[in-house]
C-alpha positions in Angstrom: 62.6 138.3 88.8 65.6 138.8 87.0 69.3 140.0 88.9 68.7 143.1 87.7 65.0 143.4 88.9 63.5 143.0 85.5 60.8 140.2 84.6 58.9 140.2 88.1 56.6 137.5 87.9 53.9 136.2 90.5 54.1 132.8 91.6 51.4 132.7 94.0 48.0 133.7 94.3 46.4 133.2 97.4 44.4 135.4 100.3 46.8 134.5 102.8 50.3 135.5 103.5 52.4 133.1 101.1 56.5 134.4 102.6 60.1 133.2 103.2 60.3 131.3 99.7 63.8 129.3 99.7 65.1 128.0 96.2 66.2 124.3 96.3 69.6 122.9 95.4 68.8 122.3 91.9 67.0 125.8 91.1 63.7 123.5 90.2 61.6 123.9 93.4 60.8 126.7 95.8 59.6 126.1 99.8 57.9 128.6 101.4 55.6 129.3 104.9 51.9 129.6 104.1 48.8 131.0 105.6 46.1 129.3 103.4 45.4 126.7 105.4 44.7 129.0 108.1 48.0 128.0 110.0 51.5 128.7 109.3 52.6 125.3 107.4 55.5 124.7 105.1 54.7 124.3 101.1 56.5 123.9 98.0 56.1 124.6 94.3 57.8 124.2 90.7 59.9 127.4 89.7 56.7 128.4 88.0 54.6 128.5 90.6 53.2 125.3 89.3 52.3 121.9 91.9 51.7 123.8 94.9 51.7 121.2 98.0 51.2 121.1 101.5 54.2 119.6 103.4 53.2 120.0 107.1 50.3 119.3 108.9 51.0 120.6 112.1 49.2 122.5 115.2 52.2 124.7 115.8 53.2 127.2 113.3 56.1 126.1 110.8 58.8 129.1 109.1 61.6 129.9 107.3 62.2 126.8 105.1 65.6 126.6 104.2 67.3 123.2 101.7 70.2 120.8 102.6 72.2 120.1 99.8 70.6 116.1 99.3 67.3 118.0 99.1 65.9 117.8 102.5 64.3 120.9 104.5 65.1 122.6 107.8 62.4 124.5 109.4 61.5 126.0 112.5 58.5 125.2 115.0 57.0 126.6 117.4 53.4 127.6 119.4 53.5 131.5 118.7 52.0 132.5 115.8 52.7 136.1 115.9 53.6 137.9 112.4 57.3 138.0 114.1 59.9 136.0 113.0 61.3 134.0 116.3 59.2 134.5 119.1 58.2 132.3 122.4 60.1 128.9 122.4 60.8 127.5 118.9 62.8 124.8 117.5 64.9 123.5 114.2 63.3 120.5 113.0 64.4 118.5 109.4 62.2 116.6 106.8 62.0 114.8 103.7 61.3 117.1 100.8 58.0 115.2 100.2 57.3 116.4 104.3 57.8 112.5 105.7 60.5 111.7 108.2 59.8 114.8 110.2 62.7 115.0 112.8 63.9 117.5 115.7 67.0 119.0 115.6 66.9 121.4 118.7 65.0 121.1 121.9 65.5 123.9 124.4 63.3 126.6 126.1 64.5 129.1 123.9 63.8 130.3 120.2 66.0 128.7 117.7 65.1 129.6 114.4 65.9 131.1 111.1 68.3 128.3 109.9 70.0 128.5 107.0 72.1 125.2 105.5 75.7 125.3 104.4 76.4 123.2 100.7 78.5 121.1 103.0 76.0 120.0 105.7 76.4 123.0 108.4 73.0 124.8 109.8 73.9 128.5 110.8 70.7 129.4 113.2 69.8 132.1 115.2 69.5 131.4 119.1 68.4 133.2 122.5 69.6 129.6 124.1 72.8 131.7 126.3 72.0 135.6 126.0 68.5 137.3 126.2 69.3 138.8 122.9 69.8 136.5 119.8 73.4 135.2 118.7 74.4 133.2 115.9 75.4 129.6 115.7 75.9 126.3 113.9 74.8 122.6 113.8 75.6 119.5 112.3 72.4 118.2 110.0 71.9 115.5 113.0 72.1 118.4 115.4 75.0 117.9 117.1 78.0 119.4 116.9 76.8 122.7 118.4 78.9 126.0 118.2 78.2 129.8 119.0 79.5 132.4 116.3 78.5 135.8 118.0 79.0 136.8 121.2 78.2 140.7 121.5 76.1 142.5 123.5 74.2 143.3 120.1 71.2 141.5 118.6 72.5 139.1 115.8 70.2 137.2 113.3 69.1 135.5 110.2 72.2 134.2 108.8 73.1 133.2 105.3 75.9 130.9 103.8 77.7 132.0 100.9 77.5 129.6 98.7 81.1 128.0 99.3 80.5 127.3 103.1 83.3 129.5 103.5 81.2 133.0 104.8 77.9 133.9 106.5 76.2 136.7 106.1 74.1 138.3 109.0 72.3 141.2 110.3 73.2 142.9 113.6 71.0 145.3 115.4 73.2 147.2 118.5 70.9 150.2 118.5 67.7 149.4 117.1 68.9 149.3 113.6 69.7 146.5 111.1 72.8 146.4 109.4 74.0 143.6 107.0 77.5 141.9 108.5 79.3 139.1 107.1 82.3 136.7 108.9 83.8 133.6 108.2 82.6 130.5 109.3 83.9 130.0 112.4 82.3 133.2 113.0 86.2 135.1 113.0 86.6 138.3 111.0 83.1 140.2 111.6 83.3 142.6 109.1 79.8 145.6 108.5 78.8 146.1 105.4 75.8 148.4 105.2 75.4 151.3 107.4 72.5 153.1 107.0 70.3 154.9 109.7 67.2 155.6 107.5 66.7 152.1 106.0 66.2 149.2 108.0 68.2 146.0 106.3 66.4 142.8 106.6 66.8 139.0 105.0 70.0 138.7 103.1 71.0 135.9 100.3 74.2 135.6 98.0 74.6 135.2 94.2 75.8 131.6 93.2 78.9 133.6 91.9 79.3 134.6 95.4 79.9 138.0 94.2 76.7 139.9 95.1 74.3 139.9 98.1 70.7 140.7 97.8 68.5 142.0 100.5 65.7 143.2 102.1 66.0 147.8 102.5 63.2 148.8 104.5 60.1 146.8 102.6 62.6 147.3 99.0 64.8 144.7 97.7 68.6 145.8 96.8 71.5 144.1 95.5 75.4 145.4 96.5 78.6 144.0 96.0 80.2 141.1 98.4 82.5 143.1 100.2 79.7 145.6 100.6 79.0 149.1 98.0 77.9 149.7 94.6 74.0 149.0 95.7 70.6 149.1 93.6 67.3 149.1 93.9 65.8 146.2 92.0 61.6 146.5 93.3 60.1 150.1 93.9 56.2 149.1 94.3 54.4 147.0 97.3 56.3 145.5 100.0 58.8 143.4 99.3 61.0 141.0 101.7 63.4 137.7 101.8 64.7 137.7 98.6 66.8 134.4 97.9 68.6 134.0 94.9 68.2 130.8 92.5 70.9 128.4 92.2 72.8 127.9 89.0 72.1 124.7 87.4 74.7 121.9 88.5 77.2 121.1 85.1 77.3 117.0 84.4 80.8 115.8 84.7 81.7 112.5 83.7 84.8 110.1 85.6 87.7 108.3 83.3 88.8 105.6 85.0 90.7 102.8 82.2 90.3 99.2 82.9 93.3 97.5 85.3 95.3 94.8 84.3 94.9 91.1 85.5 96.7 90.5 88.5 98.2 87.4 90.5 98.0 86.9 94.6 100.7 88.2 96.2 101.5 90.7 93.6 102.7 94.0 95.5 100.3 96.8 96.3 99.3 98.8 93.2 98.1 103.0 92.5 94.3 103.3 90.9 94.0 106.8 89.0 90.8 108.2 87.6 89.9 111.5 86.7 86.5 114.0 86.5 85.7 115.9 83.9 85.0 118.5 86.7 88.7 118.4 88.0 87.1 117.4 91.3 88.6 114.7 93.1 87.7 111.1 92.7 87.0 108.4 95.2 87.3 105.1 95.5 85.7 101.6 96.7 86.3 98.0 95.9 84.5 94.7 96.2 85.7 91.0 95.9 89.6 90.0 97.0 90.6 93.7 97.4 91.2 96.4 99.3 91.2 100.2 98.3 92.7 102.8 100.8 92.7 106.8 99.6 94.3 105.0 96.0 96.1 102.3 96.9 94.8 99.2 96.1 95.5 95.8 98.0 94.7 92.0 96.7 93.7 89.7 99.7 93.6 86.7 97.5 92.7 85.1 94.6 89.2 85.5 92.1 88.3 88.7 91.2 88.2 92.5 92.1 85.8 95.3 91.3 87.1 99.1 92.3 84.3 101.5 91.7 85.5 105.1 90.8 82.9 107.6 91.8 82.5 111.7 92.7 79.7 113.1 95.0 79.6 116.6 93.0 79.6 119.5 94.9 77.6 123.4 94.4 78.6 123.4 91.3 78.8 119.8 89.6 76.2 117.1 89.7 77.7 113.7 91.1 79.1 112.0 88.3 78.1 108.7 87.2 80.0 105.5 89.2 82.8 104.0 86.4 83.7 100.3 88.0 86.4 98.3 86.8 86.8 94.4 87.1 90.0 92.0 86.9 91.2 89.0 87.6 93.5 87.8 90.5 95.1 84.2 89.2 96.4 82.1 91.9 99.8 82.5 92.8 102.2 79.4 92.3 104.6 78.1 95.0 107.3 76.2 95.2 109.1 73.4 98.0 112.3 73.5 99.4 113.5 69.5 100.7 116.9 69.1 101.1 118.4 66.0 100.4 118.5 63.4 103.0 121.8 61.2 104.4 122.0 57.6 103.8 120.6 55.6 106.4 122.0 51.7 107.9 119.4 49.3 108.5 118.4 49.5 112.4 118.7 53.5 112.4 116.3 55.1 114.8 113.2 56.7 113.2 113.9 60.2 112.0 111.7 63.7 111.0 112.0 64.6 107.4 111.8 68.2 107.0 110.7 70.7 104.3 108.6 74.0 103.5 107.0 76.3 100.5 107.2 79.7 99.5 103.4 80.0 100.2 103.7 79.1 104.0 101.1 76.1 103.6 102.1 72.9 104.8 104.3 70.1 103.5 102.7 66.4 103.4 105.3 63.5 102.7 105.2 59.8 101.4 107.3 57.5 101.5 108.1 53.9 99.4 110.9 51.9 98.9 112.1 50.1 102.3 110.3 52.7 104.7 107.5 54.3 105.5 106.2 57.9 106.7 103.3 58.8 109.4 103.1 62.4 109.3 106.6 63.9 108.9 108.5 61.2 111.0 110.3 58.5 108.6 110.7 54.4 109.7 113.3 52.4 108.2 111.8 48.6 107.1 114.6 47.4 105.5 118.0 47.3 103.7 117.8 49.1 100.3 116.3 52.2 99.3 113.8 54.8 100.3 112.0 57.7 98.3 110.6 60.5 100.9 108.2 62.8 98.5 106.7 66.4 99.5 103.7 67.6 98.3 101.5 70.7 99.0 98.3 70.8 97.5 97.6 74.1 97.3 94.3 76.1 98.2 92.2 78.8 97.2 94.8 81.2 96.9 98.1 79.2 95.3 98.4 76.3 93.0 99.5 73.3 93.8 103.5 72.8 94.0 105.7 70.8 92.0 106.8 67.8 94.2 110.1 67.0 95.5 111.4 63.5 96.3 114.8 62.8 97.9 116.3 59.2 98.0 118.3 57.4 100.1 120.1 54.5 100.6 119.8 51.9 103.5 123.1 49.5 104.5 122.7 46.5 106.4 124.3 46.8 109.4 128.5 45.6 109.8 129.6 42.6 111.5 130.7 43.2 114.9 132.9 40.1 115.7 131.7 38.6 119.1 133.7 36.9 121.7 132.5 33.3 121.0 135.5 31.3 122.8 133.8 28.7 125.3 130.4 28.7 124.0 128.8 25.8 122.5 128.5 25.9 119.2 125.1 26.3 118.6 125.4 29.8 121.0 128.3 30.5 119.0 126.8 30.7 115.3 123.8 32.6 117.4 126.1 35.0 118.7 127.4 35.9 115.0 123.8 35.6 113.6 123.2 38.7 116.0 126.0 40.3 115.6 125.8 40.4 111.6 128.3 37.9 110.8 128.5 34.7 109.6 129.6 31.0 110.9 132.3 30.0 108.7 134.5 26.6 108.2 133.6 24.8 112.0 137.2 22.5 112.8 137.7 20.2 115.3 140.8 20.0 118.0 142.2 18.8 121.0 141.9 21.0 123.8 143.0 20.8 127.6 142.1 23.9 128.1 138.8 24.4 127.0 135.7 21.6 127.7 135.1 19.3 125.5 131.7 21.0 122.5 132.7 24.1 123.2 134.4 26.8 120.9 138.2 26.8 121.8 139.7 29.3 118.9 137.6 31.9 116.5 139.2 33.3 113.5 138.4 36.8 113.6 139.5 38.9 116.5 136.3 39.8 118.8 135.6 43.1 118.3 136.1 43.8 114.9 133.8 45.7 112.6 134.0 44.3 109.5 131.8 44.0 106.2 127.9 42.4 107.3 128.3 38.9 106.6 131.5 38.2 107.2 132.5 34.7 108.2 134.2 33.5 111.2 135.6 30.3 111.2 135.6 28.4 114.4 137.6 25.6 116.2 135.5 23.3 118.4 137.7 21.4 121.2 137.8 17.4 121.5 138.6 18.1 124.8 142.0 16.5 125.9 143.5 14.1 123.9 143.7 10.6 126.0 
């Protein structure tokens, strides 16, 4: 029927009890607890009343279907089979909206029934699990996260979200008589609505508008304002219960999310910013050499990166179509730093040549000229000049670098003048051979002092450093003249 209690139309048509009937999500479908089958089982139809199916097959008796906002259905189960509500030991248990994946929620000796699911995933219940007489709490959709709601010494049942999460609505019976209640939800500011000693109040549900509450008055159904007053009568004839009021339709909304600019490896953190036509707030993923945190984005090397733009929808709004976005991340170039290297004399002890890049990677070297290189350390072959060049080839992430050759020059090493006095001759031009110099102009002399072959004078002081090469002239003694 309509808000206003106009257009009543049958949807059903069967012997049995057909009760409970709980719009899903999207307004399209309707479950409800069923008779015809000669147990309680849980069916659903079309909002017409059309493609009636059987969802469980079950022994025990199954009530009170109630949607989760992805379109699954809570239920409880138990043995009784009395016309009342939550009697003997029952249990929350969640499906599939095509009745697979049966799963239980709650397993205790007590009655847990008459769920009722938040938009954002929370089951408010109604428990005898710590009190003989019924309180209210909540559950995760896995069925953890337990928490009580109630504690009073009063009978508290059958609770309904508003549609926001934000409210439940419930009725409490401290004297033998329903009332209608509502608190927030975690079960703080307990406020009465109805008050009403003649009629008994029964099954509640609130407008999508959250501005109105329908219920059950005695075997009537009414509709007051959120806050409570301002009640009518909507159904005068037969006996009517459990009203539950159809969702709006969800509004498309659409995400704008502009394509991003090519980027380079090791370019500085960057913002993403995408909008929804519903003003909700966007998420974000990414995929390739990227990173996205909340909507900062971070390049972990070079190729490509996807960030996906997407919004889950809420009560309201559908989820919006995923918007992805794609660019390219070039490798970054790099650059070596090799400082120039001191000139060398032939002879020098082996040295390490030294240099690095911007990009961290490693240097190689190579050598030519009158050297050579084995890893970084440098050997001198010979007098003239060597070329040390660094390379880095670069890898999946940087180009490769420019190279950078230093050059150097290589001196023979100086004469060191040896003391040659009183060596033979042949010892003596050795000695300068070894010692970088040269024999120069060999004379012959009387000597009494020094034996006859040997070198008596040398013409260059021993000890000298002078230019490689340089010749000493040398005096050989006759020995004493007779």
């Amino acid at each position: 029927m309509n808000a206003d209690g106009s257009n009543q139309v049958n949807l059903t048509n069967s012997p049995a009890d057909d009760r409970w009937p709980a719009w899903s999500p999207d307004g399209q479908q309707i479950a409800f607890t069923s008779t015809r089958d000669g147990n309680e089982e849980i069916y659903k139809m079309n909002a017409d009343g059309t493609g009636q199916t059987r969802l469980t097959v079950d022994p025990a008796s199954d009530r009170l279907p109630t949607w989760t906002s992805d379109g699954r259905i809570v239920f409880d189960r138990g043995a009784d089979v009395s016309p009342f509500v939550c009697t003997g030991s029952r249990d929350l248990y969640i499906m599939n909206a095509d009745g697979t994946g049966v799963s239980n929620l709650t397993n205790n000796a007590a009655e847990d029934c008459a769920a009722n699911v938040s938009a954002n995933g929370r089951i408010a219940f109604m428990s005898s699990r710590d009190d003989p007489n019924f309180e209210i709490y909540t559950i995760n959709l896995d069925g953890g996260g337990l928490a009580r709601l109630t504690i009073t010494p009063c009978l508290d049942q059958a609770p309904n979200w508003a549609p926001s999460g934000t409210r439940i609505a419930f009725l409490r019976d401290c004297s033998g008589q329903n009332d209608i209640w509502v608190m927030r939800a975690d079960g703080t500011d307990q406020t009465r609505l109805t008050d009403t000693p003649t009629r008994e109040e029964s099954w509640m549900t609130w407008s999508p508008q959250e501005d109105k509450i329908a219920f059950t008055g005695g075997n009537q159904i009414y509709v007051m304002n959120a806050a409570g007053g301002s009640e009518a009568q909507l159904t005068s004839a037969g006996s009517n219960t459990r009203p539950d009021w159809q969702p709006l339709p969800k509004t498309n909304q659409a995400i704008t999310f502009d394509p991003l600019a090519a980027k380079t490896y090791g370019d500085p953190d960057f913002s993403v910013s995408a909008s929804a036509s519903s003003g909700l707030p966007v998420s974000f993923t990414a995929a390739g050499s990227c990173t996205v945190s909340g909507i900062t984005a971070h390049i972990t090397g070079a190729g490509s990166c996807t960030i996906t733009a997407s919004q889950a929808g809420d009560a309201n709004y559908s989820a919006a179509a995923s918007v992805s976005q794609s660019f390219v991340i070039a490798k970054a170039n790099q650059t070596i730093t090799f400082g120039a290297l001191a000139s060398k004399t032939y002879g020098a002890a082996d040295f390490d040549a030294s240099a690095s890049t911007s990009s961290g990677l490693p240097v190689t070297f190579a050598a030519s000229g009158s050297c050579r290189v084995s890893g970084v350390t440098v050997h001198i072959t010979g007098v003239g000049v060597c070329k040390v060049t660094a390379s880095q080839g670069g890898d999946s992430n940087y180009n490769p670098a420019p190279v950078v050759s230093q050059s150097f020059t290589i001196s023979p090493q100086p004469c060191r003048v040896p003391k040659v006095v009183g060596k033979k001759l042949a010892a003596a031009k050795l000695a300068l051979k070894q010692r970088h110099c040269g024999a120069g102009k060999v004379s012959y002399a009387y000597s009494k002092k020094t034996q006859k072959g040997k070198v008596s004078a040398q013409s260059r002081r021993s000890g000298q450093v002078l230019r490689a090469g340089t010749k000493v002239n040398l005096v050989v003694s006759r020995g004493p003249r007779r």
